[in-house]
Every structure is written in structure tokens, then in C-alpha cells.
DRENNU-401824 format. One line per 5 residues: number of its first residue (from 1); their letters; for each residue x, z, y of C-alpha. Coordinates in steps of 0.2 Angstrom, whole numbers, plus 2048, in hexadecimal, padded with zeros to 3 digits. Example, Ala and Ser with C-alpha at 12.3 -4.5 7.8 and 13.67 -1.06 7.14 Angstrom:
1 = as = 83E/827/7EA ~ 844/824/7FB;
***
This chain:
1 = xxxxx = 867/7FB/7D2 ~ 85A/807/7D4 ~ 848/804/7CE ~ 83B/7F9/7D9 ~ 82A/805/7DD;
6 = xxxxx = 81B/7FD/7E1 ~ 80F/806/7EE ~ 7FF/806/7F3 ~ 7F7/80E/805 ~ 7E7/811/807;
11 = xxxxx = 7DE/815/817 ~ 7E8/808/826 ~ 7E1/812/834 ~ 7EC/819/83F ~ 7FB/81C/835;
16 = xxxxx = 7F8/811/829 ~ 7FF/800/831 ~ 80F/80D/835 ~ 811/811/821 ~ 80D/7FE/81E;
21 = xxxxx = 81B/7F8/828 ~ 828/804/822 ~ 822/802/810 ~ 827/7F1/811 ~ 837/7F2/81A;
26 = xxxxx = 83E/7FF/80A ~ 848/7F5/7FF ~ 845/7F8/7EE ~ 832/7F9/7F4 ~ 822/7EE/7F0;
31 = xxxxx = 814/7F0/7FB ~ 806/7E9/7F1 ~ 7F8/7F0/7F7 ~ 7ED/7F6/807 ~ 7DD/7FF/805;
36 = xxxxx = 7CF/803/814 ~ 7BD/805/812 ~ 7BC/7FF/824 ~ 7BD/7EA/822 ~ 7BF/7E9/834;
41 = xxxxx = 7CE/7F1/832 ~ 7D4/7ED/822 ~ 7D2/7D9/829 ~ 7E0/7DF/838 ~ 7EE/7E5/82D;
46 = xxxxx = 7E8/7D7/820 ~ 7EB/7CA/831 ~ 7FD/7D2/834 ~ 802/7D4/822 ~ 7F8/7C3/819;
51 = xxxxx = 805/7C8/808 ~ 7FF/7D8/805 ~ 7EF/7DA/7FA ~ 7E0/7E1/803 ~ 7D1/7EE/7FD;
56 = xxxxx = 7C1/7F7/803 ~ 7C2/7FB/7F2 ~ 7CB/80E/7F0 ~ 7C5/810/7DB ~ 7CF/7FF/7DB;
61 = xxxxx = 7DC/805/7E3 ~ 7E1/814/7D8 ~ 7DA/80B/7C8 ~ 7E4/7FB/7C1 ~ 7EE/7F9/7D1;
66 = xxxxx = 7FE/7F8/7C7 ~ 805/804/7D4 ~ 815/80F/7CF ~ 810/821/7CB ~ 81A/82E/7D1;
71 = xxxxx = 81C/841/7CC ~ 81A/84B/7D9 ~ 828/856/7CF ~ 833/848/7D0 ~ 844/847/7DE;
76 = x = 845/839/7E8;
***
């Protein structure tokens, strides 16, 4: 069984609620968190995704999240 990633995206603007959607779809994905410095917007995917931590906050985002790091370097 291959390993779970957890994943983050920040900025749910115009492709953002795409990448949300798929991100939860993957299996062997956690979506955990959504990050937007524009509330308005951050409350829309927040009304369609209620499980899915939101943020305004991006130093939050990419310090302490618990997100899974990956190499660039690395294969899929």
C-alpha cells in the first residue's frame, strides 16, 4: 500500500477550487489544508469543502502545517 501525502493549496482563485476537488478525489491523498488571503473567497471553498482547514494565513501555511514535503528530484 503506497504512502498517504498530505497537501496543502494555497491561493483558491480561479484554479484553486479545480485542484481542491481533484486533491480530494486522489486516493492515498489528504487534503488538509486551503489557504487565500482574500476571506471572501477563502469563506466560498470553506462553504463547499466545511472538512477542509482554512487560512488567510500563507506563513502558516508553509510553517507547522504538517504538510508532506516533496523533492522535486523525486518520481512520482
Amino acid at each position: 500500500m503506497a504512502r498517504q501525502i498530505t497537501v496543502g493549496v494555497v491561493g483558491c482563485g480561479y484554479w484553486g477550487p479545480n485542484l481542491i476537488r481533484n486533491f480530494r478525489s486522489v486516493v492515498g491523498c489528504r487534503l488538509k489544508l486551503m489557504c487565500d488571503t482574500n476571506e471572501k473567497r477563502l469563506a466560498h471553498v470553506r462553504s463547499l469543502y466545511p472538512e477542509v482547514e482554512g487560512n488567510v494565513d500563507f506563513k502558516h501555511t508553509l510553517n507547522g502545517a504538517c504538510l508532506t514535503l516533496w523533492p522535486r528530484n523525486r518520481s512520482m
